[in-house]
N, C-alpha and C positions, 0 to 999 in steps of 0.2 A: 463736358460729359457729366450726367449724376450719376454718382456712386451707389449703388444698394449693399445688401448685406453679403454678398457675391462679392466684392471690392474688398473685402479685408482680408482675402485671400492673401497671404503669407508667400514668399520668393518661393519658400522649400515645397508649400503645399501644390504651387502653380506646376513645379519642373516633377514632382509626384504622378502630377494627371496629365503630363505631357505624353505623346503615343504617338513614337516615331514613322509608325507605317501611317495614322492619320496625318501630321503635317508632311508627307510625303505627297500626297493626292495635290498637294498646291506647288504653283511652280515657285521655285525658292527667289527669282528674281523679282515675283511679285510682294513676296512678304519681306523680304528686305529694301527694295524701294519704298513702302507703304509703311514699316516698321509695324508689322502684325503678326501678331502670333496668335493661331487658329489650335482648339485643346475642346475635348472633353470632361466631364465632372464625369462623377462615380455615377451621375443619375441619367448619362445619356446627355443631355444640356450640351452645346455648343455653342463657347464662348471666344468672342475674339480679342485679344488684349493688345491693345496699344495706347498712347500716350494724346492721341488727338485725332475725335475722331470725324472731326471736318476733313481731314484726307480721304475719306473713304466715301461711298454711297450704300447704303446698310443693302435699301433695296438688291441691288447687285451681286453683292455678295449674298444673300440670302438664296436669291435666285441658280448663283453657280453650287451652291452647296446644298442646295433643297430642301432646305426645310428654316426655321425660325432658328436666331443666334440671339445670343446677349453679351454685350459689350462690357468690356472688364478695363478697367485703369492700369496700362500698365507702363514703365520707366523706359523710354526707347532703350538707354542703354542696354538692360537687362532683357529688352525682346531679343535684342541682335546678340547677345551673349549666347540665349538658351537656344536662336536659330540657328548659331555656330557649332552649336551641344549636340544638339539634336536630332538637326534634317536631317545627316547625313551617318546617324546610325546605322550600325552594320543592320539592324534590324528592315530598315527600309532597304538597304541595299540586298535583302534575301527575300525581300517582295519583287523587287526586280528579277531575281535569279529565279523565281517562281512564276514569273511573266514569262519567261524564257521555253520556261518546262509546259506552259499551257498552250502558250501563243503559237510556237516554231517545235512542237514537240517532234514533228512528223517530220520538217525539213534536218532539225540537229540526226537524228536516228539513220536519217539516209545521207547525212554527211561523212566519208571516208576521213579520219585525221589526220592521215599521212598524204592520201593524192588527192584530196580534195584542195577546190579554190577557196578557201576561206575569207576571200573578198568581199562576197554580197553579204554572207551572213556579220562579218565587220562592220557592214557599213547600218546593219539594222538599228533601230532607237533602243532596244531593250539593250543590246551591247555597247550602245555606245553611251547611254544612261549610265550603266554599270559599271565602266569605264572613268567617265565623269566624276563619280561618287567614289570612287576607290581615292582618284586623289584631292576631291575637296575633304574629303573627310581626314587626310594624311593629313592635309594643309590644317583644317581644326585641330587635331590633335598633338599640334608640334611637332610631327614628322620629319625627319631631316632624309629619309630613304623609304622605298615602297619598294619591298620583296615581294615579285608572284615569280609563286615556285613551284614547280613541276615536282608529283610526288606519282608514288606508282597507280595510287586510285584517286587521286583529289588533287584538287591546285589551292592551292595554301597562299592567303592575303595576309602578309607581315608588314608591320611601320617598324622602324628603329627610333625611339623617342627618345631624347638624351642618350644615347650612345648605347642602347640597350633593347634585344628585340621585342616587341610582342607577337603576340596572335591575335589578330583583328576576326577573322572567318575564314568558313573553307566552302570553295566551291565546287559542283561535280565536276569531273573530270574532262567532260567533254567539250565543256564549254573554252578550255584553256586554248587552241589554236583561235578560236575568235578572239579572245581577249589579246591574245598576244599581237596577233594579227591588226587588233586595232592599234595598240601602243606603237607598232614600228608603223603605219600610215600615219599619227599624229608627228612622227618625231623622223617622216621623210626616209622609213628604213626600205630595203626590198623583199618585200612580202610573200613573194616565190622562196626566198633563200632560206633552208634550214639547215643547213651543214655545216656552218661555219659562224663566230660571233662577232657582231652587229655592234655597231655605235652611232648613236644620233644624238639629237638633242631637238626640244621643241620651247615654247614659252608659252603662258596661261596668263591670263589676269583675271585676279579672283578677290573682290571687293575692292578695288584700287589696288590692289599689289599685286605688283610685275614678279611671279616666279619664271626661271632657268629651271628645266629639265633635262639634265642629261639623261641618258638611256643606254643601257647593256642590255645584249640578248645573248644568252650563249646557248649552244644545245647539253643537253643534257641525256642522260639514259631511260629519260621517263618524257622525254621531251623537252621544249624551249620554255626555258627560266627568264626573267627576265630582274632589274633593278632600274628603278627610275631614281633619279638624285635631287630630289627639289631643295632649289636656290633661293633667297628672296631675297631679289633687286629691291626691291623697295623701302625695306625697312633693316639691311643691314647696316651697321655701323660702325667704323672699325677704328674703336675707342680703346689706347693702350692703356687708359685708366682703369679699364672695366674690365677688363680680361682675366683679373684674381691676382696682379704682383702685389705682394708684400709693398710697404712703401721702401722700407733697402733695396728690394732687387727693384724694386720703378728707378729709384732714384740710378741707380747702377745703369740699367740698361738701357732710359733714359739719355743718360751722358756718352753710352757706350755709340748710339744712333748718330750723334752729333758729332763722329770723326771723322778726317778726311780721308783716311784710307784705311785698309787692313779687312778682315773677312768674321763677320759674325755667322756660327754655324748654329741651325737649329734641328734638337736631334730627337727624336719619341716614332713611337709605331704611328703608321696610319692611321687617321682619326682624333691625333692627339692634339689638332687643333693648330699646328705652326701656321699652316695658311692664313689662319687669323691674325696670330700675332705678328708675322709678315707684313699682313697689309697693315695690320694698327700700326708698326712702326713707321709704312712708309708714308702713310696718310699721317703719322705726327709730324713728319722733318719734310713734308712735301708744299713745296714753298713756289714762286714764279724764279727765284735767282738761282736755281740747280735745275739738274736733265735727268731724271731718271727714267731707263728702263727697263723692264723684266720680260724674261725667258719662263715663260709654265707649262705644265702640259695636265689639264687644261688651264685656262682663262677661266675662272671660276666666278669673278667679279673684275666691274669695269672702275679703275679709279682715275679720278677728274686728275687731267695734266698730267697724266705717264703711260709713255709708250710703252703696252704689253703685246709682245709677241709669243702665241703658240705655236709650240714645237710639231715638227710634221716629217717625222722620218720618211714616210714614204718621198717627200722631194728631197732628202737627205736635210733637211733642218734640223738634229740635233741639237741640243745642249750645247756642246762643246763648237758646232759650227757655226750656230750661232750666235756662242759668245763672241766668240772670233771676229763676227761681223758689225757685232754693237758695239763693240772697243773702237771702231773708225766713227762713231757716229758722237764722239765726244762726251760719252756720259758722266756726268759724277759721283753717281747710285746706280748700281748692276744689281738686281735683283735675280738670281739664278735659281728658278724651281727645286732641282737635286741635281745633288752631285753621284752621278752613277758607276762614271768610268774615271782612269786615270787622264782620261786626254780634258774630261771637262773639267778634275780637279787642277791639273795642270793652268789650263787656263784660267780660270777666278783665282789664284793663287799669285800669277803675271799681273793680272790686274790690280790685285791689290799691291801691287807694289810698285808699281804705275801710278800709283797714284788717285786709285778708286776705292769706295768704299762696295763690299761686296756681301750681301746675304744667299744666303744657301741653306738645303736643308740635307741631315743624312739620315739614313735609316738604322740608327741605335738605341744601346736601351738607356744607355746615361751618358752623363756629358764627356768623361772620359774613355769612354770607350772610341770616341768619335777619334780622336789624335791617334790609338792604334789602329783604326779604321784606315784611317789616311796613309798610315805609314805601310798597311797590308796592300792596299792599293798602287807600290811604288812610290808613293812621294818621299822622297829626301829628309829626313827631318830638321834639316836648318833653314827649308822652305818654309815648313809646320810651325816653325817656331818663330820665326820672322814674318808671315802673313797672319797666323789665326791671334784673331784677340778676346774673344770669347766664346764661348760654347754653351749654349741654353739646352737643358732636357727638361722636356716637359709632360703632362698627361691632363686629360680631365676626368672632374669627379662630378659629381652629381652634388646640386644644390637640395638643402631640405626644404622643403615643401613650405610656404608661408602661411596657407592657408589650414593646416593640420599638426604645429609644432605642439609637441611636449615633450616635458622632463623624460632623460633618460638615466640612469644608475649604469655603468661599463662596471662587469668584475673584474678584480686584481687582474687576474689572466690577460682578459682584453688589453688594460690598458700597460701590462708587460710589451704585450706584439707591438706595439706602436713604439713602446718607449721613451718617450717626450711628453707623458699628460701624468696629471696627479691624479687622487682618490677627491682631492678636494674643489677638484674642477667641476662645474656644475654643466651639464651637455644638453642638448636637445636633439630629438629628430623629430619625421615626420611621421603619425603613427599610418597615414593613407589616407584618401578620402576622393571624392569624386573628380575635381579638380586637378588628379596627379597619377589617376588612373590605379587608387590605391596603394601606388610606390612607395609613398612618403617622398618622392624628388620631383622638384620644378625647375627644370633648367641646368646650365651644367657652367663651371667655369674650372682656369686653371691652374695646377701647384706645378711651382718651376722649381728649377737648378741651375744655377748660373755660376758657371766656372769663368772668374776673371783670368786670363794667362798672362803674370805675373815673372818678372825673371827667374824665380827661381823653379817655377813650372819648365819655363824656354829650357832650363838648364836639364832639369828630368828630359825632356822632350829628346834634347842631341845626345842624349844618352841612351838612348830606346829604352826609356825603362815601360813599364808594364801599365797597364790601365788601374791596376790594384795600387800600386805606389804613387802614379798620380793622384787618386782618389784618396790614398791614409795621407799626404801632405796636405792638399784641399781641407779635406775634412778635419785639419787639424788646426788649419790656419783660418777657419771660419765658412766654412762653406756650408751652406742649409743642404741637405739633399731634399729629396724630392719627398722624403716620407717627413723629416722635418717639417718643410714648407705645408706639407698635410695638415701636420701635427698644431702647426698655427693657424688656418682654418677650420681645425674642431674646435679648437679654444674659443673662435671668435664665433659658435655656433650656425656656421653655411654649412657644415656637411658632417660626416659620421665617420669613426675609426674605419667602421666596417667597408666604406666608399674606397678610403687613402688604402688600407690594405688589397684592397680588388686588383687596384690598380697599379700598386709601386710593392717592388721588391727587393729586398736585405741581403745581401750577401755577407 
């Protein structure tokens, strides 16, 4: 390819003159097979960039696009970057929803939203375009959830990016039974049913990567809400190095995986990530000379050599009935979703003293609270004390942004709330930037608490003493809390006072 004076076009000045609703007019499987990125100059000029352009036949494209192009030198990497940016801005996605309003104006108007069949209109291409784009563009933008939400006059397009929501666009209001309407046809739901809430699941593949979709539909007072859950099969990894332990608690919990029996409990609100550290531990100790299998609700990932069973109360599969049933099947590793009720704590409690190693998770806020937990639930405390061997609490924070770090200055004040950082600590954050969606965060990892149970804990325990006297011996005898473990992730520059405060609280 020759270069002209067109070619010293700058990365920043190319993604400048990018114009979402123009590379929309191309179908995105062509320019990412082809590795081209189609853009306008400030002078009207129509230039295509890519990296070689013996792929191409200039004629051809000339021909689809009408009028004369000029060829630009560009880095395949970086086409397929600003393609991932770009196509699928909301901005091209309100070119669609204006297809909508031109195209079907007269058929939407004499559609009833409540007894109408919103079938045919589902199955139309502006809906299902629309559809389409909602979740490639989740998937672009590190999406872990897609909120459409039913509101009184509008249906509201939300991602949750690192554990935190946005606002992507909002569509008119009428459109919402179609779109809804499409997501329970992709994910096999019944598209008559509005009364009552809905769960599917479907799978996409979107550039080589295999996402799981889960799906909730619930009705609401303004209408059906919906949440799609995207998964990616492809490129998760469930690396207990990478998860954020300190090298202590690694080395701790580590050793802690590697016993033969007793019950490791893992305890945070939802969202706080145990599913992961879950599987990182059992994808570390998961070997051909042991049997492990796990009880979830759901299966959220499939891992190589361990049988996972989903729970299914409607045939009465429980937790508790089907621990019952995999204690015949010889295992040496029981992996128990949560522990909900007295009968399934009862049972992973047997097991482990049986001679199984048992993980579970419960729904507290620290690690000590989990032992009153148990013991509010009826279990005995000389069970509690004799099966549990450790108790992790955990949360996640939000990473600083790699590509927008600089110096920060915390006042005295700040770095009082935290209580573990100097004046002479030197911090960073992320000040925002394109890449982070202005947040200053890219990605998220997490700060633990690991409570070893020690004899003189066992001893607290048959005492019923309280979760606060657990917690003043712990904490006295070396135990990081959770704002601590923070408190060493600001020091080592991954996150911000402000992040660890969000998230973890001081009594």
């Amino acid at each position: 390819m020759k270069n002209d004076e067109k070619n010293e076009l700058s990365n920043e000045k190319i993604e400048k003159l990018i114009d979402p609703e123009f590379l929309s007019n191309f179908p995105y499987n062509f320019l990412e097979k082809f590795s081209i990125l189609p853009f306008k100059d400030e002078n009207g000029e129509i230039f295509i960039g890519t990296d070689d352009i013996s792929r191409l036949d200039p004629g051809e494209i000339e021909n689809f696009i009408g009028k004369k192009v000029k060829f630009l030198s560009i880095n395949e990497n970086v086409v397929h970057d600003l393609l991932k940016k770009y196509y699928y801005h909301p901005t091209s996605s309100q070119k669609i929803v204006q297809e909508l309003k031109t195209q079907d104006e007269k058929f939407v108007e004499e559609l009833p939203e409540e007894t109408g069949d919103p079938l045919e209109f589902a199955n139309q291409a502006p809906v299902i375009r629309l559809v389409n784009q909602i979740i490639y563009k989740a998937v672009s933008m590190r999406a872990s959830d897609i909120h459409l939400q039913a509101l009184e006059n509008q249906f509201k397009v939300r991602y949750r990016i690192d554990g935190v929501l946005h606002d992507i666009f909002v569509l008119p209001k009428k459109y919402q039974p179609a779109i809804i309407s499409r997501v329970k046809i992709i994910s096999d739901l019944d598209i008559a049913e509005k009364r009552i809430s809905q769960d599917g699941r479907t799978s996409i593949k979107i550039n080589d990567q295999q996402f799981d979709i889960r799906v909730s539909i619930i009705p609401t007072f303004f209408g059906e809400s919906s949440v799609l859950r995207l998964l990616n099969k492809s490129v998760f990894l469930f690396n207990m190095e990478s998860i954020g332990f300190t090298e202590e608690n690694y080395e701790k919990f580590n050793r802690l995986i590697h016993y033969d029996h007793g019950i490791i409990l893992l305890t945070g609100p939802t969202g706080s990530g145990k599913t992961t550290t879950l599987y990182s531990a059992l994808s570390k100790i998961n070997n051909s000379q042991i049997h492990i299998i796990t009880l979830e609700d759901p299966v959220e990932y499939q891992l190589d050599g361990v049988n996972q069973i989903q729970v299914n109360p409607k045939v009465d599969l429980t937790f508790a009935n089907g621990l019952r049933s995999i204690l015949r099947h010889d295992p040496d590793i029981v992996m128990v979703g949560e522990i909900r009720d007295t009968e399934t704590a009862e049972m992973a409690i047997q097991a482990s003293l049986t001679g199984h190693l048992v993980f579970s998770t419960l729904h507290t806020n620290d690690s000590t609270s989990a032992i009153t937990r148990l013991i509010d639930m009826g279990i005995e405390p000389y069970l509690i004390a004799s099966s549990v061997i450790a108790i992790e609490a955990q949360r996640l924070v939000r990473i600083n942004c790699p590509y927008c770090l600089e110096e920060i200055v915390y006042p005295s004040e700040v770095l009082n709330q935290i209580g573990f950082l100097s004046e002479t600590e030197h911090f960073v954050h992320g000040k925002g930037c394109s890449n982070c969606l202005q947040t200053g965060f890219y990605g998220r990892l997490g700060i633990f608490e690991l409570l070893m149970i020690d004899d003189n804990i066992r001893d607290l325990i048959m005492k019923r003493a309280s979760a606060g006297e657990i917690r003043k011996y712990a904490v006295n005898n070396g135990l990081k809390t959770l704002r601590q473990d923070g408190a060493i992730k600001v020091k080592n520059k991954q996150t911000t006072i402000s992040e660890i405060l969000r998230v973890t609280q001081e009594i």
